[in-house]
KOLKOLBA-80316 format. One line per field, with one value per residue: residue in three letters; residue number from 0; x, y, z of N, C-alpha, C, O in turn. Coordinates in steps of 0.001 Angstrom, whole numbers, m for minus. Example, Ala and Ser with C-alpha at 12.3 -4.5 7.8 and 13.67 -1.06 7.14 Angstrom:
# KOLKOLBA-80316
r	ALA,SER
k	0,1
n_X	13190,12850
n_Y	m5690,m2250
n_Z	7800,7080
ca_X	12300,13670
ca_Y	m4500,m1060
ca_Z	7800,7140
c_X	13200,12900
c_Y	m3300,30
c_Z	7800,7870
o_X	14236,13409
o_Y	m3319,1138
o_Z	8465,8039
***
This chain:
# KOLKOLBA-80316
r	UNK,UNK,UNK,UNK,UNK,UNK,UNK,UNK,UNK,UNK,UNK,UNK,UNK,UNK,UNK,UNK,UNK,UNK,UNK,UNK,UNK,UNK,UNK,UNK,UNK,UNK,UNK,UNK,UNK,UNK,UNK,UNK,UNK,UNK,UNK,UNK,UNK,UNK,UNK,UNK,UNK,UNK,UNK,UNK,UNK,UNK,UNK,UNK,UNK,UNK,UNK,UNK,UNK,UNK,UNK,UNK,UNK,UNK,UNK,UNK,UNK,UNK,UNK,UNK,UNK,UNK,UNK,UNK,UNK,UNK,UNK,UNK,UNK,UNK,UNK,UNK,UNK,UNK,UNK,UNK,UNK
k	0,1,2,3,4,5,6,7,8,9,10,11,12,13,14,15,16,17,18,19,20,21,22,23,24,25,26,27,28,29,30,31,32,33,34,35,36,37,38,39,40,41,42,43,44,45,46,47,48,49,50,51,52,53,54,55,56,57,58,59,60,61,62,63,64,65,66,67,68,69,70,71,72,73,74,75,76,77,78,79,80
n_X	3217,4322,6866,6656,5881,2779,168,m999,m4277,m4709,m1594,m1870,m3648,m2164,11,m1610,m2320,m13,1180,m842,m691,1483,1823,m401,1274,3259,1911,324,2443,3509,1043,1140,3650,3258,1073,2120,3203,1512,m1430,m3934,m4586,m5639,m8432,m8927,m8780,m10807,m13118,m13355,m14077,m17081,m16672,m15669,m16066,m16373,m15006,m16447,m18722,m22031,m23178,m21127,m20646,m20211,m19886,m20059,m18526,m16309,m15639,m15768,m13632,m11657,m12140,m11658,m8762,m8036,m8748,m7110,m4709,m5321,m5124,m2617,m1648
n_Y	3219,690,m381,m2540,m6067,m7397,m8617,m11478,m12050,m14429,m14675,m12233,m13146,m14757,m13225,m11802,m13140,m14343,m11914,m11545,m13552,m13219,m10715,m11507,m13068,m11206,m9508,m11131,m12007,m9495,m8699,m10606,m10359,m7712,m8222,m9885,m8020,m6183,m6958,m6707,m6019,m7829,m7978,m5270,m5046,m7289,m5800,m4189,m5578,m4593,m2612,m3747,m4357,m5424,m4816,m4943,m4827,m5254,m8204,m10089,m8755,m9587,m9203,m10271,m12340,m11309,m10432,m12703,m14095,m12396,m12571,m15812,m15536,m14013,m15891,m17606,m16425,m16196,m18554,m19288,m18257
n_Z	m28325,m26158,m24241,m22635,m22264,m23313,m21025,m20596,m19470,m17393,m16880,m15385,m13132,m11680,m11086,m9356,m7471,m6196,m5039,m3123,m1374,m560,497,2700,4266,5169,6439,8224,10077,11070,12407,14443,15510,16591,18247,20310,21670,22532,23508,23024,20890,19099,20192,19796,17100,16189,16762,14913,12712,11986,10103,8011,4925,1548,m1519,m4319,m7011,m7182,m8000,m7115,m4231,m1115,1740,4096,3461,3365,5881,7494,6375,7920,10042,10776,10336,12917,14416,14318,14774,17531,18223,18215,20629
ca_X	3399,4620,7879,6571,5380,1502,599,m2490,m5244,m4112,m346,m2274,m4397,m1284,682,m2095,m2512,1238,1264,m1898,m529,3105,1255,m1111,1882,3961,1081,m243,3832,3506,278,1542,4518,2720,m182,2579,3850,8,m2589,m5530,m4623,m6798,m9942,m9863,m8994,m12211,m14011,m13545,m14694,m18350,m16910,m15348,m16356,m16534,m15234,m17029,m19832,m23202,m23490,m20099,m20357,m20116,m19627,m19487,m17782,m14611,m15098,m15465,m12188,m10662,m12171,m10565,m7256,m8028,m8924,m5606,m3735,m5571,m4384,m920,m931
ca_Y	1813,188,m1151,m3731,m6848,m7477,m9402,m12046,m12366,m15539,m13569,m10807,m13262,m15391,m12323,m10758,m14082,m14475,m10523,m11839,m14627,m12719,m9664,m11879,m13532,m10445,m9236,m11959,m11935,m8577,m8813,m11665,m9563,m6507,m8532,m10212,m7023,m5588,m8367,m5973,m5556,m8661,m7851,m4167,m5437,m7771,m5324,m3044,m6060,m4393,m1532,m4160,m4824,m6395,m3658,m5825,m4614,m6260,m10237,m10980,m8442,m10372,m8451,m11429,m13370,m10927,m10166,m13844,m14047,m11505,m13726,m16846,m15129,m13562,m17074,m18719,m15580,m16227,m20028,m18903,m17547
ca_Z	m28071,m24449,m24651,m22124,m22967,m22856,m19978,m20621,m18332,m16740,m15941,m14214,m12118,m11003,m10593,m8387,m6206,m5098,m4281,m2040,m513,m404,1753,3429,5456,5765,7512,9173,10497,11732,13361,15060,16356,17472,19133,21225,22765,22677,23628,23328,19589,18716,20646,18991,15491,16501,16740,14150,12024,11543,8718,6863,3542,98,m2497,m5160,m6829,m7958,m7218,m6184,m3655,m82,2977,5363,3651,4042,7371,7915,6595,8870,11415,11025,10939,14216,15340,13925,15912,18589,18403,18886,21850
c_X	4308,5835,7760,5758,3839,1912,m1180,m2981,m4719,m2870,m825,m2586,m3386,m421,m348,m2022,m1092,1311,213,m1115,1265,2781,348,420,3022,2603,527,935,3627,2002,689,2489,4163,1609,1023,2488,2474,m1358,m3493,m5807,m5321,m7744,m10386,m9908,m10722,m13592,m14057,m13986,m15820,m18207,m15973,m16367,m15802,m16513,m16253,m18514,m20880,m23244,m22162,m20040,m20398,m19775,m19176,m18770,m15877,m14324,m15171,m13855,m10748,m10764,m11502,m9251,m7449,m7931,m7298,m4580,m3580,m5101,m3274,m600,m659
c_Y	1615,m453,m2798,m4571,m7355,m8777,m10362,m11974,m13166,m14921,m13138,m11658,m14457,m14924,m11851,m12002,m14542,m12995,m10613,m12525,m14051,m11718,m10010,m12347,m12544,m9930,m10020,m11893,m10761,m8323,m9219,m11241,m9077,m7203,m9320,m9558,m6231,m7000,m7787,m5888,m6540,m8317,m6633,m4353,m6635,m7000,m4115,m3548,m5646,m2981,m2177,m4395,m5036,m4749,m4161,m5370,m5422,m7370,m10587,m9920,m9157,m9901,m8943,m12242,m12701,m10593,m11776,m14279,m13481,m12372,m14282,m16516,m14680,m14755,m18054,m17353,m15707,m17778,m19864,m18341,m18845
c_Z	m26854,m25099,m23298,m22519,m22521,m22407,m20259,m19270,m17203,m15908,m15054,m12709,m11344,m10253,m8603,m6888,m5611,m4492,m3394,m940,69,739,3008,4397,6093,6675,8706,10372,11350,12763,14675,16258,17309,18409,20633,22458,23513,22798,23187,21697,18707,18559,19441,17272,15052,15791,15410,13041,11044,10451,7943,5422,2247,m1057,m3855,m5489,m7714,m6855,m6813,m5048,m2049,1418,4136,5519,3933,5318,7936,7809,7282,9974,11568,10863,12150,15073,15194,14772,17397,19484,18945,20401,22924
o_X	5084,5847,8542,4795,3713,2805,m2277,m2340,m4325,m2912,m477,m2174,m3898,39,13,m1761,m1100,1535,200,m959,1955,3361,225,485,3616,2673,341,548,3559,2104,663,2364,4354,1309,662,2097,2407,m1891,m4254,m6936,m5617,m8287,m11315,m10746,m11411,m14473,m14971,m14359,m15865,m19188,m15339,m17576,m14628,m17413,m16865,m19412,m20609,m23304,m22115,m18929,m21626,m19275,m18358,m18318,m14839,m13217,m14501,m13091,m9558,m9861,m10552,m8470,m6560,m7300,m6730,m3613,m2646,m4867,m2966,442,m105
o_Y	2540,m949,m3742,m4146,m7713,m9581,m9829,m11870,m12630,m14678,m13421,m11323,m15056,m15432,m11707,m11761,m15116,m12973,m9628,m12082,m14553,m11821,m9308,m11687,m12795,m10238,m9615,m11746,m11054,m7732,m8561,m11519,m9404,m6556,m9230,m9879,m5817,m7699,m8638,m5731,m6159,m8170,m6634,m3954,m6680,m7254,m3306,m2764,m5961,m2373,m1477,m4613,m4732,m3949,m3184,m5433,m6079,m7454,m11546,m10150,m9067,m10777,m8503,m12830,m13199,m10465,m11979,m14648,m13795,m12823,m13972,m17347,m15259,m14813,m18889,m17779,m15544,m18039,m20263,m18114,m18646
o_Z	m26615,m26225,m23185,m23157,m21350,m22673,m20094,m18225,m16167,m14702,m13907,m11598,m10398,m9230,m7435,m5709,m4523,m3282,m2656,198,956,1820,4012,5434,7141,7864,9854,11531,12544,13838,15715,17451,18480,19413,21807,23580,24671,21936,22728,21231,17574,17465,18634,16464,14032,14969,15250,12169,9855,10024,7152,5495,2034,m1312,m4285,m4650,m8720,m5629,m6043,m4570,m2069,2124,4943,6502,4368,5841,8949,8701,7268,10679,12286,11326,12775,16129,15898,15402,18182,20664,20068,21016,24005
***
């Protein structure tokens, strides 16, 4: 027996979406940085777009829609400048 306390469903999936949104802006942050000092670090993150994918398997799997989402951060980075 766990001496920690079971965690419902709901917990997990509130937990998991601030550790999203908590890593999404440390990253987005550090992108942001390094693309300053490196301009080029856009274009090639651009491009390396085409071996993203959707770990997801079956029917929610989506391939475009996560590299779409890499997109529009590229495009909101690309705002900043």
């Amino acid at each position: 027996m766990s001496d920690q306390p079971s965690t419902s469903a709901s917990d997990q999936a509130i937990d998991a979406r601030r550790r999203e949104m908590a890593i999404e802006h440390l990253l987005f942050g550090t992108i942001r940085f390094v693309a300053k000092r490196h301009p080029d670090l856009l274009d090639e993150l651009d491009g390396s777009l085409d071996h993203l994918w959707d770990k997801a398997r079956g029917d929610d799997r989506d391939d475009e829609a996560v590299r779409e989402v890499a997109r529009r951060f590229l495009k909101s980075l690309r705002a900043e400048r």
